[in-house]
C-alpha positions in Angstrom: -34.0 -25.9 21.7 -36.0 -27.5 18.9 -33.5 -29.8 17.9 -32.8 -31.1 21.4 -36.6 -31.9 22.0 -36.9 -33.5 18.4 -34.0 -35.7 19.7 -35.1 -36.5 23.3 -38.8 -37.7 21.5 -37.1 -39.9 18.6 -34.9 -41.6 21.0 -38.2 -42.4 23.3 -39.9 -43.8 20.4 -36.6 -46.2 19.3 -36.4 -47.1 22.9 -40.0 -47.9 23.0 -40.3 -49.6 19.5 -37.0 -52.1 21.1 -39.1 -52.8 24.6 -42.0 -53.9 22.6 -39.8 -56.3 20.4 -37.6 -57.3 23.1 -40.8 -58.6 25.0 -42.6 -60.4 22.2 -39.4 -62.2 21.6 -39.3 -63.2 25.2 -43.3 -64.4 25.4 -43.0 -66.6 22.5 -43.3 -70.4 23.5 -41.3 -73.0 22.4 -43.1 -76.1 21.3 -41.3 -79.6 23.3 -41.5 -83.0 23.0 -42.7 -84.1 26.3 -41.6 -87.3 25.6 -40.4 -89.7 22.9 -41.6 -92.4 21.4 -39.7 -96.1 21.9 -41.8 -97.7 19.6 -40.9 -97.8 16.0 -42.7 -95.8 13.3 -42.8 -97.5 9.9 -41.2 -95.9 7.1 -43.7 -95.4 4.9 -45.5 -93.2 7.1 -43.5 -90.4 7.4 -42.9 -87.4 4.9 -40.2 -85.0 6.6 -38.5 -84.5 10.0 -37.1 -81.4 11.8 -34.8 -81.0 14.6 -36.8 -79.9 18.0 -36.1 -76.2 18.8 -33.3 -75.6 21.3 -34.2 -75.4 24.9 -36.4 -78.4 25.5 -35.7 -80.9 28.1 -36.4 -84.0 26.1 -33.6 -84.3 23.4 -36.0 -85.6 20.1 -36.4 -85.7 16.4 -40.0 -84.6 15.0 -40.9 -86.9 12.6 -43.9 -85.5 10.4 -46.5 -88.0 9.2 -48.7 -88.2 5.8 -51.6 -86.8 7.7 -49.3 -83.7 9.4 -49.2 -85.1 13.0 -46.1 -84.6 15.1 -44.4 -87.6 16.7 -41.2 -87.1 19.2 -38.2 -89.7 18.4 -35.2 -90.3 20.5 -32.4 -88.9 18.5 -29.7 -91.6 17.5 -31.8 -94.5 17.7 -31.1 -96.9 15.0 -34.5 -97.1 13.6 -35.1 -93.6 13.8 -31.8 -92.6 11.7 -33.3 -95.3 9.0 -36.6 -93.2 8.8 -34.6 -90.3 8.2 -32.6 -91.9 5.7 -35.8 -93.3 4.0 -37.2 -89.9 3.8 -34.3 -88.0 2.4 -33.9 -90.3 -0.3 -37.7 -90.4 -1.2 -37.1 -86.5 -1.4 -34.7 -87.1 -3.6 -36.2 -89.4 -5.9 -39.4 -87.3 -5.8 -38.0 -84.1 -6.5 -35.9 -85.7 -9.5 -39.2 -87.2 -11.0 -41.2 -83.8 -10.2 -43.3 -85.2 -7.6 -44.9 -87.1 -9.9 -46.5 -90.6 -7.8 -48.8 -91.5 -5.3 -45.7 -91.7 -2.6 -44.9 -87.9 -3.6 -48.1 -86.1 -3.3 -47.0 -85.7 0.8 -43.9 -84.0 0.6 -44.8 -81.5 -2.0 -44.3 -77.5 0.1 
């Protein structure tokens, strides 16, 4: 009889361990872009860009600035797909030189 109540309390505590996960997964918030930006950014001032978590309304590209701020950019504008170019090659050159330069002090992680 032991054995069956040493059971019936593990399997409470697994199924109570799983509710608790399962509903900190499901309060976490998503950060959106509420908007994007038209206007053109200037090269120079971005360091990095990420896709925008699935699930938002507004399709964008975060663009990360020197200073850390977040800016929303439509997704296959012309001008945007040039900053990301830009960035990705500054990255490249950056990380071949050992982030060594004024221009690489941003993007070190």
């Amino acid at each position: 009889m032991a054995l069956w109540a040493d059971s019936k309390l593990l399997f409470s505590c697994i199924l109570f361990i799983t509710f608790c996960c399962s509903m900190t997964r499901a309060q976490m918030a998503i950060d959106c872009c509420l908007s994007v930006s038209q206007k053109s950014i200037g090269k120079g001032r971005i360091v990095d860009y990420q896709d925008q978590a699935k699930g938002c309304s507004v399709a964008a590209k975060i663009l990360v600035t020197r200073t850390g701020r977040n800016l929303c950019a439509p997704l296959n504008e012309k001008w945007v797909l040039d900053v990301m170019d830009h960035v990705d090659r500054l990255k490249k050159r950056c990380k071949k030189n050992n982030y060594q330069g004024t221009r690489c002090r941003a993007l070190r992680h």
